[in-house]
C-alpha positions, 0 to 999 in steps of 0.5 A: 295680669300685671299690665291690667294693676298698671293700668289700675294704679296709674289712675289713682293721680296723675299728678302724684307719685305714690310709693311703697316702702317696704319693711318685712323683717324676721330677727334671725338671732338678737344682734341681726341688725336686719331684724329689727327697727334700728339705726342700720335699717333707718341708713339703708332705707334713707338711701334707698329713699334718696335714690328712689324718691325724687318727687316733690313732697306736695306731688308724693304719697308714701304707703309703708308696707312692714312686718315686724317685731319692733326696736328702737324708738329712736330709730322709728322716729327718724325713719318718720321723719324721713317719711313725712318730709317727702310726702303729702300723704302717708299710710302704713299697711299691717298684714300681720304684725307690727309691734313696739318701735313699728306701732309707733312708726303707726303713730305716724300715719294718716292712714292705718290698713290692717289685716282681719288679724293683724296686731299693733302691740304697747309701746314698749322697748327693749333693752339689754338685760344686765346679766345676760349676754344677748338677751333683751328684756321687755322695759314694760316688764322691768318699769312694771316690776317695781310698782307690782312689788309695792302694790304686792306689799301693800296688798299682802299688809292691808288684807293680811293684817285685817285677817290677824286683826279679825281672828286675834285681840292683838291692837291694829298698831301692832298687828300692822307693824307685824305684818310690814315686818314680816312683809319686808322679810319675804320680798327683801330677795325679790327686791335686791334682784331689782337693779335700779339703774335698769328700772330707771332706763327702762322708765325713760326709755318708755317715756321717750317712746311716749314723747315721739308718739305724741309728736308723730301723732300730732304731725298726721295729716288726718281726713276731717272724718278720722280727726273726729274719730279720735275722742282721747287727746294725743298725749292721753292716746300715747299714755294709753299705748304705754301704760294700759296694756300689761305686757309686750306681747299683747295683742291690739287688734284692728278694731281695739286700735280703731276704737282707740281713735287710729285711722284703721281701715279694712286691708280690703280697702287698700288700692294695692292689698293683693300686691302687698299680700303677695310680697308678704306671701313670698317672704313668709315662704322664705322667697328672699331668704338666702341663708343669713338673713330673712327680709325685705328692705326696699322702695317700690314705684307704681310700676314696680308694685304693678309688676309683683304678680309678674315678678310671683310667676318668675320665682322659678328662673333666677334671670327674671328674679334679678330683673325684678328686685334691680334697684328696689334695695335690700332683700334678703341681705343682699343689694 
């Protein structure tokens, strides 16, 4: 079975190289440094792609295999920057999730494989929540928190005040004076818990987010027909990720991101779909999970991804596991 998808892949160009990047990740508690897109996983994925990928850009193809939950902008935009500068071509295939810092690693493809119910998600961030201790909140919440009590305030005034107007002979200048009055009163406690200086993080935060999105989307390689897809500007489309949706766990599907112009195609499609399912498979049964942490971190060659169903059938003899994973990277924690 192996030697036929070797076989298989190997006619794809013989003049180029085509690798898979993997990133399957669980945040096993809020400070793993595995779990999610930050400055340490971008260290160890360089390096693995340092060693791992010595072709020359024009004669390389990259394809990001990831599961996660997202992170840091930052460190999305780097790991991107990486990635583009090595190949000619790069894809990203979802078989679940990809979320906040990983949708906008998405931003970035020229072409986007998605599950049936895969998920991209707004581009939001996390931040560290001033009052407790290893907990992040969502910046989409905290920059919306502010305009929800202004709009809420407004709202109470304007609708309140035309019904005291209505059902009283008292003037409009005093009702509206009233009513902001006792308006004020009763968001007065909701407004001192705002902190200003996390609202003011939070809505740079996003804004950075919104800037690498433009940039990656601006350095696609896209086909002619994917380019004439997209009917919204690359700033409007950024603009939408960050600003449409109203929480961070919601759910874009394949067909919302397509609509929105990304180059979504069937996971079906993908030259390696069963390979990339059943590494997923694997991890997901807690394959590479040796009790502090739950990931895959790696590079694989052609070879290598046409060696998964082997390495699938050898899960029960630890020798050929170690064979299998030498040299790929990090999985589960360990090198």
């Amino acid at each position: 079975m192996a030697k036929k998808r070797a076989s298989r892949t190997r006619t794809h160009r013989k003049e180029t190289k085509r690798f898979a990047v993997v990133i399957f990740q669980t945040q096993s508690h809020p400070r793993d440094p595995y779990g999610s897109v930050g400055r340490f996983v971008y260290s160890l994925l360089r390096e693995m792609i340092i060693e791992e990928i010595r072709s020359a850009p024009d004669d390389t193809e990259i394809d990001v295999w990831i599961d996660s939950l997202g992170g840091d902008a930052n460190a999305a935009y780097k790991i991107f920057l990486e990635l583009r500068s090595r190949c000619t071509r790069l894809r990203m295939v979802v078989p679940d999730i990809a979320k906040s810092a990983a949708t906008l690693l998405a931003m970035g493809m020229d072409e986007l494989f998605m599950a049936p119910a895969a998920e991209l998600g707004p581009l939001d961030v996390q931040i560290d929540h001033p009052d407790r201790e290893n907990v992040r909140v969502s910046g989409l919440d905290v920059a919306k928190a502010l305009g929800f009590v202004s709009e809420f305030a407004l709202d109470y005034v304007v609708s309140g005040g035309g019904r005291v107007f209505e059902s009283t002979e008292l003037p409009r200048i005093d009702v509206l004076r009233q009513m902001s009055k006792f308006s004020s009163r009763l968001l007065e406690p909701m407004i001192a818990k705002l902190d200003p200086h996390l609202v003011h993080k939070a809505a740079n935060e996003l804004d950075i987010a919104r800037n690498y999105g433009v940039r990656m989307l601006s350095a696609r390689n896209l086909s002619p027909q994917d380019s004439s897809a997209q009917s919204l500007s690359n700033t409007q489309l950024a603009d939408h990720f960050v600003n449409h949706y109203p929480a961070h766990d919601f759910v874009i599907s394949a067909s919302e991101a397509m609509t929105l112009g990304l180059p979504v195609k069937a996971l079906g499609e993908y030259i390696w779909a069963e390979e990339a399912n059943a590494l997923f498979q694997r991890y997901r049964d807690g394959g590479f999970d040796n009790g502090q942490h739950d990931h895959v971190l790696g590079v694989w060659n052609e070879d290598q991804i046409a060696d998964i169903f082997s390495d699938e059938s050898d899960t029960g003899e630890d020798d050929g596991d170690d064979e299998a994973e030498e040299g790929r990277g990090e999985d589960g924690g360990e090198g």
